[in-house]
C-alpha positions in Angstrom: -30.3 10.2 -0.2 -32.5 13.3 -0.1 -35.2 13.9 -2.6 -33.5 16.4 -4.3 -30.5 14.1 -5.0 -31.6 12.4 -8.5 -28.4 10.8 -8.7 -28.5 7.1 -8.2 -26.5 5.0 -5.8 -24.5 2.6 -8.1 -22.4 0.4 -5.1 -18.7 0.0 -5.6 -16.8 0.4 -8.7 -15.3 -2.2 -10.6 -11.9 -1.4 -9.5 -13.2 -1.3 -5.6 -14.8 -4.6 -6.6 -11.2 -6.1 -7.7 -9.5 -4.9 -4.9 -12.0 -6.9 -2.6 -11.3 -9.6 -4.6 -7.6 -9.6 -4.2 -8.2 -9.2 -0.5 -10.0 -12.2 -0.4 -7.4 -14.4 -2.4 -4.5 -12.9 -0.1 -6.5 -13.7 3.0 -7.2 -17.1 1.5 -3.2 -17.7 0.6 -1.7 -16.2 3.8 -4.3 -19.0 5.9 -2.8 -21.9 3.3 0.6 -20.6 3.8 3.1 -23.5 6.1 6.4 -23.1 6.8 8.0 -21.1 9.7 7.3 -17.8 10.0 10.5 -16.2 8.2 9.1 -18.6 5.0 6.0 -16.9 5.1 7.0 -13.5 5.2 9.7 -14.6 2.2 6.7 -16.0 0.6 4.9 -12.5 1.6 7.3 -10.4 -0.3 7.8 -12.3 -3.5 3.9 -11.4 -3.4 4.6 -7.9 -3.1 7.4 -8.0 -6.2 5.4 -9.9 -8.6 2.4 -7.4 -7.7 5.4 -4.7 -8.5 6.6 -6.6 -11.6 2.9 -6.5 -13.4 2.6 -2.9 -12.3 2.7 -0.1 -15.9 6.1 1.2 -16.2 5.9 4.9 -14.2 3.9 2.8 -11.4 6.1 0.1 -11.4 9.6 2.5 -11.2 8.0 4.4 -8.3 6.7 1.3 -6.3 10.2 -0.1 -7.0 12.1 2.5 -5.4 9.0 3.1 -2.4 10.1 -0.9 -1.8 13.9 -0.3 -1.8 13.3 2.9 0.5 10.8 1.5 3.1 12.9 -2.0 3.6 15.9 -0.1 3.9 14.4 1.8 6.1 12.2 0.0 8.5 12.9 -3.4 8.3 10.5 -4.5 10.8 7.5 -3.4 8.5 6.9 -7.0 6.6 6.2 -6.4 2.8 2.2 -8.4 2.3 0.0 -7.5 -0.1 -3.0 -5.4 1.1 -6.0 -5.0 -1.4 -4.1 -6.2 -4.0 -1.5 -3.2 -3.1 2.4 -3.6 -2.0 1.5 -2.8 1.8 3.9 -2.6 5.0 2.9 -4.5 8.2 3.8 -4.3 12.1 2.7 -6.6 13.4 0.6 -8.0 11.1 -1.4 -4.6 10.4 -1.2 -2.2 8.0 1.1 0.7 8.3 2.0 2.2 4.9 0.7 1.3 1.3 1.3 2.4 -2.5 -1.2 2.3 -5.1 -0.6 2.5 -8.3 -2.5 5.0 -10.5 -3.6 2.5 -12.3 -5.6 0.2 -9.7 -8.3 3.0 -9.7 -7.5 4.8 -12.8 -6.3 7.8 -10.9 -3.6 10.7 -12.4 -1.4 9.8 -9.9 0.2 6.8 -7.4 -0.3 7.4 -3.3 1.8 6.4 -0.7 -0.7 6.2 2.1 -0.4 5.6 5.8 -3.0 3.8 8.1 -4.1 4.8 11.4 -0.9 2.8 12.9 1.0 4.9 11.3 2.6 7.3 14.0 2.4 10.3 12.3 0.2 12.1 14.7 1.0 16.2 14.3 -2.0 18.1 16.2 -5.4 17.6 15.4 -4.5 17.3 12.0 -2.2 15.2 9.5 -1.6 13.9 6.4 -1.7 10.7 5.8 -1.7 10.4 2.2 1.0 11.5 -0.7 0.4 12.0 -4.5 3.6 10.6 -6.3 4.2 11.7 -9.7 7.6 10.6 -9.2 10.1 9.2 -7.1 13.4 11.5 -6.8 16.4 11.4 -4.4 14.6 14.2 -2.3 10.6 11.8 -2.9 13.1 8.9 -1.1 14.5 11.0 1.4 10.8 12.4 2.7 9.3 9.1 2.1 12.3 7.6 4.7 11.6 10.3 7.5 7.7 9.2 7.5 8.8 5.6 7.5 10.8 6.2 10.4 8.2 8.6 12.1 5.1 6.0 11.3 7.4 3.0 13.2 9.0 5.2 16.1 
């Protein structure tokens, strides 16, 4: 911080905080998980739809239909949770992700990619979407990145 910057460094948020927290628990869950491996990634997505179920009703509509669309889709991504967020895994690492506007009190939901996501165009990409809401054309879009991220 330079001298002229008065403003004080606070750490995370509380919100960054919980999402650590959730991290930790679904770290701690998937290590106590037995069973074959098709049980745990059963076990993996009734995670992700309960975290869907407790989600506020916009959220919960749009991660509903981003589930429906990126299963359908690419069903070798595994639904896990992922900082407390319905996440999509190869391999067990991160691809794509939606957060609800609500986990950090933002004006709208993102469905976010991570760098495994193929979506390489140039020296420069996006790898993050604002959804307000998910229409016909929102699932159509959101199924060409799926397919692009996995390819």
């Amino acid at each position: 911080m330079s001298n002229t910057d008065n403003r004080a460094h606070e750490g995370f948020t509380a919100e960054e905080r919980a999402a650590m927290k959730d991290h930790a628990q679904e770290l701690k869950k998937a290590a106590r998980r037995g069973g074959s491996k098709a049980d745990k990634a059963a076990e993996a997505e009734q995670d992700v739809l309960a975290k869907i179920a407790e989600m506020q009703d916009a959220d919960r509509t749009m991660a509903e239909r981003v589930h429906a669309v990126i299963t359908a889709t690419a069903p070798v991504l595994a639904p896990k949770l992922w900082y407390g967020m319905p996440s999509y895994a190869l391999d067990g690492k991160v691809v794509c992700y939606f957060q609800s506007a609500e986990k950090f009190k933002a004006r709208y939901a993102t469905l976010g990619f991570s760098d495994q996501a193929r979506l390489d165009d140039g020296p420069m990409w996006a790898a993050g979407f604002a959804l307000t809401e998910v229409t016909a054309e929102v699932e159509a879009r959101i199924a060409v990145l799926v397919k692009q991220a996995v390819s």
